[in-house]
C-alpha positions in Angstrom: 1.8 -19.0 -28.1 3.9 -19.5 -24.7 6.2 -16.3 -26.0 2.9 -14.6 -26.3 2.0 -15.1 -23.4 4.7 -14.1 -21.6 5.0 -10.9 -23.4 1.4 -10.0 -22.8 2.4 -10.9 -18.8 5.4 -8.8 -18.4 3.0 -6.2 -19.9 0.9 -6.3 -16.8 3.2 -6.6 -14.9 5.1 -3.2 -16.1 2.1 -1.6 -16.6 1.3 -1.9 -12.5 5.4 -1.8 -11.9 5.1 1.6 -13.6 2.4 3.1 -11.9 3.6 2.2 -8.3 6.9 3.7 -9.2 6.2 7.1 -10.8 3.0 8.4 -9.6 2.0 6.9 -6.4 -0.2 9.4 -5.2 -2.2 9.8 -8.3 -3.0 6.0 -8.5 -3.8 6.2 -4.5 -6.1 8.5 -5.4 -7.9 5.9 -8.1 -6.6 2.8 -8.1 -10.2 1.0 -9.2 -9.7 2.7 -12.5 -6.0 1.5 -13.4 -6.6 -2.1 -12.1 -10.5 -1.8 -14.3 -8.7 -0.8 -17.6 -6.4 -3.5 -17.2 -8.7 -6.3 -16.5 -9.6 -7.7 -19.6 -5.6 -7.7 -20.1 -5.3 -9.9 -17.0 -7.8 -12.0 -17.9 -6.7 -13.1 -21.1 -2.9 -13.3 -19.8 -3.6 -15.1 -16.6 -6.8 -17.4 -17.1 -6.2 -19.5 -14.4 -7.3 -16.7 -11.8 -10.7 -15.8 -11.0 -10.6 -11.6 -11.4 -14.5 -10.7 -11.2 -17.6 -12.7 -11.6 -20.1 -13.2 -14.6 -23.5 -11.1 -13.8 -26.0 -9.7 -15.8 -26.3 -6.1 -15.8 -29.8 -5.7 -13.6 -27.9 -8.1 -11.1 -26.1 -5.4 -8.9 -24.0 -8.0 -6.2 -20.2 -7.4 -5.1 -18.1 -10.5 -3.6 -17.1 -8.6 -0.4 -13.5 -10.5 0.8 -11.7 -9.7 3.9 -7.8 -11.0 4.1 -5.5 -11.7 6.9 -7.8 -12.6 9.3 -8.1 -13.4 12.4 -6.4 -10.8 14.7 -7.7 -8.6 17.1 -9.5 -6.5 15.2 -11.4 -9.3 13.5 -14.5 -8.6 16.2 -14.9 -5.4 15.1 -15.0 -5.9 11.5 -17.6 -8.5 12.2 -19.7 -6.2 13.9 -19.4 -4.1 11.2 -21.2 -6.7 9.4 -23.5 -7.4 11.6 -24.7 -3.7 11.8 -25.3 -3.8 8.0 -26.4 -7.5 7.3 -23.5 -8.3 5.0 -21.9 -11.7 5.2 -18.4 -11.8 3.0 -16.2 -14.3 3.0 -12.4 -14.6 4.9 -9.3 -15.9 3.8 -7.8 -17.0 6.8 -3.4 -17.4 7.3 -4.1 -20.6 10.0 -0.9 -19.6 11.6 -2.6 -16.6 13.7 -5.6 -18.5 15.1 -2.7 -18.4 18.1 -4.5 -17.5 21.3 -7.9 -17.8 22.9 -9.3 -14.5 21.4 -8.5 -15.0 18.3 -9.8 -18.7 18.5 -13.2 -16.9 19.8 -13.0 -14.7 16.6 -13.2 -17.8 14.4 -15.8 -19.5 16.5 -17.8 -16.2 15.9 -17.1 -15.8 12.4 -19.0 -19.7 11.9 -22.1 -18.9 13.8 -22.4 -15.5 12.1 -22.6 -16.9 8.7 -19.6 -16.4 7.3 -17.6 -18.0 4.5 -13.8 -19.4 5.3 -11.1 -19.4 2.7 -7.6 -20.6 2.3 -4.8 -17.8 2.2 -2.0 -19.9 3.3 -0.5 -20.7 6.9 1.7 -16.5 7.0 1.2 -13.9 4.8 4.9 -15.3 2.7 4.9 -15.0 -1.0 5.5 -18.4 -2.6 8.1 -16.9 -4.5 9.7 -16.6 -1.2 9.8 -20.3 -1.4 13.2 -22.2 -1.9 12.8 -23.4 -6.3 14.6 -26.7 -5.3 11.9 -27.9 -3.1 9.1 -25.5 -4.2 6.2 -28.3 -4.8 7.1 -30.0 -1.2 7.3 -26.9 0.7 4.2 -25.7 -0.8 2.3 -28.7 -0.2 3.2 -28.9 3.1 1.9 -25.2 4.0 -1.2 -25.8 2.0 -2.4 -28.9 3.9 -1.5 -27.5 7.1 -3.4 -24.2 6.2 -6.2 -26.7 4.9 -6.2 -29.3 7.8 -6.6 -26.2 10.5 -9.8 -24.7 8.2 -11.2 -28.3 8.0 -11.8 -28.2 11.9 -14.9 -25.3 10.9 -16.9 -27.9 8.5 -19.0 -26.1 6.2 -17.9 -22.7 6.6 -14.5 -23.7 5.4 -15.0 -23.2 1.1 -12.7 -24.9 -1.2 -11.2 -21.2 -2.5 -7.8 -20.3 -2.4 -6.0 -16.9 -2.7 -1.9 -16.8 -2.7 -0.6 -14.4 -0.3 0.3 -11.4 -2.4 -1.3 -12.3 -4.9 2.1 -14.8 -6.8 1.1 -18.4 -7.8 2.9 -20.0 -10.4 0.3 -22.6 -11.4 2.2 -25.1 -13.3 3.6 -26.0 -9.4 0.0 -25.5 -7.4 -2.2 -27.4 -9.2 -1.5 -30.8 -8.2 -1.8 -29.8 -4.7 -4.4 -27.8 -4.9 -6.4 -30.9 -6.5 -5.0 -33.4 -4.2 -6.7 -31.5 -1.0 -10.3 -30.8 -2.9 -9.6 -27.6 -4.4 -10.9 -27.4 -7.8 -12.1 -25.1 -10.0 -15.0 -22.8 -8.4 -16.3 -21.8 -11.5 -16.2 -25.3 -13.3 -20.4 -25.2 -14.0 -20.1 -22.0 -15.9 -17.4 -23.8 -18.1 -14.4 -21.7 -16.6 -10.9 -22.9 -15.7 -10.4 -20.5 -13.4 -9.3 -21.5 -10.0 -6.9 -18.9 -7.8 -9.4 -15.8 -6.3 -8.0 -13.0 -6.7 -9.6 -9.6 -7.2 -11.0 -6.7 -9.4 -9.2 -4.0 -8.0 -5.5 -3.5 -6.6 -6.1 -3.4 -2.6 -4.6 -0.3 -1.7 -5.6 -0.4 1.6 -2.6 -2.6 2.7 -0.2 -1.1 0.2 3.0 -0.8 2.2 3.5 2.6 3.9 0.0 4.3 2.7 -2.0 2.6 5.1 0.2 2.0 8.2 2.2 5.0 9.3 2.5 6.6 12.6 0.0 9.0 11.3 -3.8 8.2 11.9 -4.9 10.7 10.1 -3.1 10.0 7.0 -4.2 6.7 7.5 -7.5 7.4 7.3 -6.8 9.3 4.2 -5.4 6.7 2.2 -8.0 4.3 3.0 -11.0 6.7 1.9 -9.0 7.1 -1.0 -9.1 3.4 -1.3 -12.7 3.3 -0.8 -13.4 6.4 -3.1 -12.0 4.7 -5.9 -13.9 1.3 -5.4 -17.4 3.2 -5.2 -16.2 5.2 -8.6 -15.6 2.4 -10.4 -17.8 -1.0 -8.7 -19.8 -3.0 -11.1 -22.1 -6.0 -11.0 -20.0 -9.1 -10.2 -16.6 -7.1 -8.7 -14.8 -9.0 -6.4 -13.1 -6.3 -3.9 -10.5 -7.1 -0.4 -10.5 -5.3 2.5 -7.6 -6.2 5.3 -7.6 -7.8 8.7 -4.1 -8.5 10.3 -1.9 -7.3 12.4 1.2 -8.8 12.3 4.6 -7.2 11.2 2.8 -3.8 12.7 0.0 -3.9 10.5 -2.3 -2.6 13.6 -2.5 0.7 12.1 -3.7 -0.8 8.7 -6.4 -2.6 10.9 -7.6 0.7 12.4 -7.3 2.8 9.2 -9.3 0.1 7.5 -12.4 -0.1 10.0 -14.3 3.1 8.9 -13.1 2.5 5.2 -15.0 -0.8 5.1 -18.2 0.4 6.8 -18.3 3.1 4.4 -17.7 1.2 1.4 -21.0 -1.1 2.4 -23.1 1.4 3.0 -22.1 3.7 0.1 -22.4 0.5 -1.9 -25.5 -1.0 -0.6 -26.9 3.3 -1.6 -25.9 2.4 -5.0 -27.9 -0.7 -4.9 -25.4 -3.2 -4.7 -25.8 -6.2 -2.6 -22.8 -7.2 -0.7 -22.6 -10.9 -1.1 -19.9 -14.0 0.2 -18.3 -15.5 -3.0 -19.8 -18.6 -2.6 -23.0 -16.1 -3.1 -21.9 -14.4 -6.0 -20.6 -18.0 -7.9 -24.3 -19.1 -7.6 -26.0 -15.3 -8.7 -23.4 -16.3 -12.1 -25.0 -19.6 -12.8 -27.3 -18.4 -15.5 -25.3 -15.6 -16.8 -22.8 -17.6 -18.8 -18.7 -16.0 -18.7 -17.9 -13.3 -20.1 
């Protein structure tokens, strides 16, 4: 069964290897449709990761996430929400609530209705980590990361998404546990327990989204958001980007008028943009699929 697995894994992951590598621009242009087909494949590979939600049909909601926050642009993203009535939920890296602005950001975030999420201290791959020391280093990043989100009481959730997307849960789990993290969808019977997402997020793949080009920019994020309207279904969980470190400002900007269209395109299909802790409660009755 473990050589199954692991076959079925290095599937995935030279199916997505694959498409990066040889046709870039096509999958640019619709991402939501390779990362859809290959869903139920990740789902049965990697059961320890939340990838959409159970809903029923008739219950048209979207788990709206934002990553990376807070930077600079955070304030403008949230009064993107504002303008449409949306409330989504943030996973925070604690390391860049650094100055007073950003500080205000967060304080905003709380009274706005928000959700807060942990996404780790820096935006560093755990595979980055040194395999010697992997558990300590890990736990030590985690409860700092945790500690600094306890400080917004009930707007700080219990959900956790890995930076890039790597966790190796045979070396998470006991931390994850020890600082109150369990398993979000427990009630519906599910073992789930890392968030990550429905569709790739193109939007901060590395030079489509952040070149010295605006309008290209622009372009690759519409893309981004044409593919998510083409393909959305009840109980998607989607990621839009905050950040600007490591010259990610241009992401930011690029990323502004590709989230406000999203909502509204979405909301026109009859979607309701929901936090995750939202969309976990709409599953309740709906039983996994």
């Amino acid at each position: 069964m473990r050589i199954l697995r692991t076959l079925a894994l290095l599937a995935v992951t030279l199916a997505l290897t694959l498409t990066l590598a040889l046709a870039p621009s096509i999958v640019v242009a619709q991402p939501a449709s390779v990362q859809k087909r290959l869903l139920p494949l990740a789902e049965r590979t990697m059961g320890d990761a939340v990838w959409r939600l159970p809903a029923a049909k008739d219950d048209r909601f979207v788990v709206l996430t934002i990553d990376d926050a807070p930077s600079s642009y955070t304030n403008a993203i949230l009064d993107i929400l504002a303008e449409e009535k949306v409330k989504a939920t943030f996973f925070v890296h604690t390391e860049q609530i650094n100055d007073d602005t950003r500080q205000a950001a967060m304080k905003r975030l709380v009274q706005d209705g928000h959700e807060l999420a942990h996404h780790m201290p820096r935006d560093q791959s755990a595979a980055d980590y040194d395999r010697d020391s992997f558990e300590e280093l890990f736990r030590v990043d985690f409860y700092n990361a945790h500690t600094a989100l306890s400080a917004y009481g009930k707007a700080a959730k219990p959900y956790f998404r890995p930076p890039q997307g790597w966790y190796k849960s045979a070396l998470m789990d006991t931390t994850l546990t020890r600082f109150g993290y369990g398993k979000p969808l427990a009630d519906l019977g599910s073992e789930r327990r890392y968030i990550m997402a429905s569709f790739i997020p193109w939007d901060a793949a590395a030079g489509k989204t952040d070149t010295d080009d605006p309008a290209h920019n622009r372009k690759m994020s519409d893309r981004y958001t044409d593919g998510l309207l083409k393909n959305l279904f009840p109980g998607a969980v989607v990621i839009f980007h905050d950040g600007e470190e490591d010259g990610r400002a241009r992401r930011a900007e690029a990323t502004l008028g590709a989230l406000e269209r999203f909502i509204r395109e979405a909301k026109a299909k009859g979607y309701d943009l929901v936090p995750l802790s939202e969309g976990i409660e709409r599953s309740g009755a709906t039983g996994l699929r």
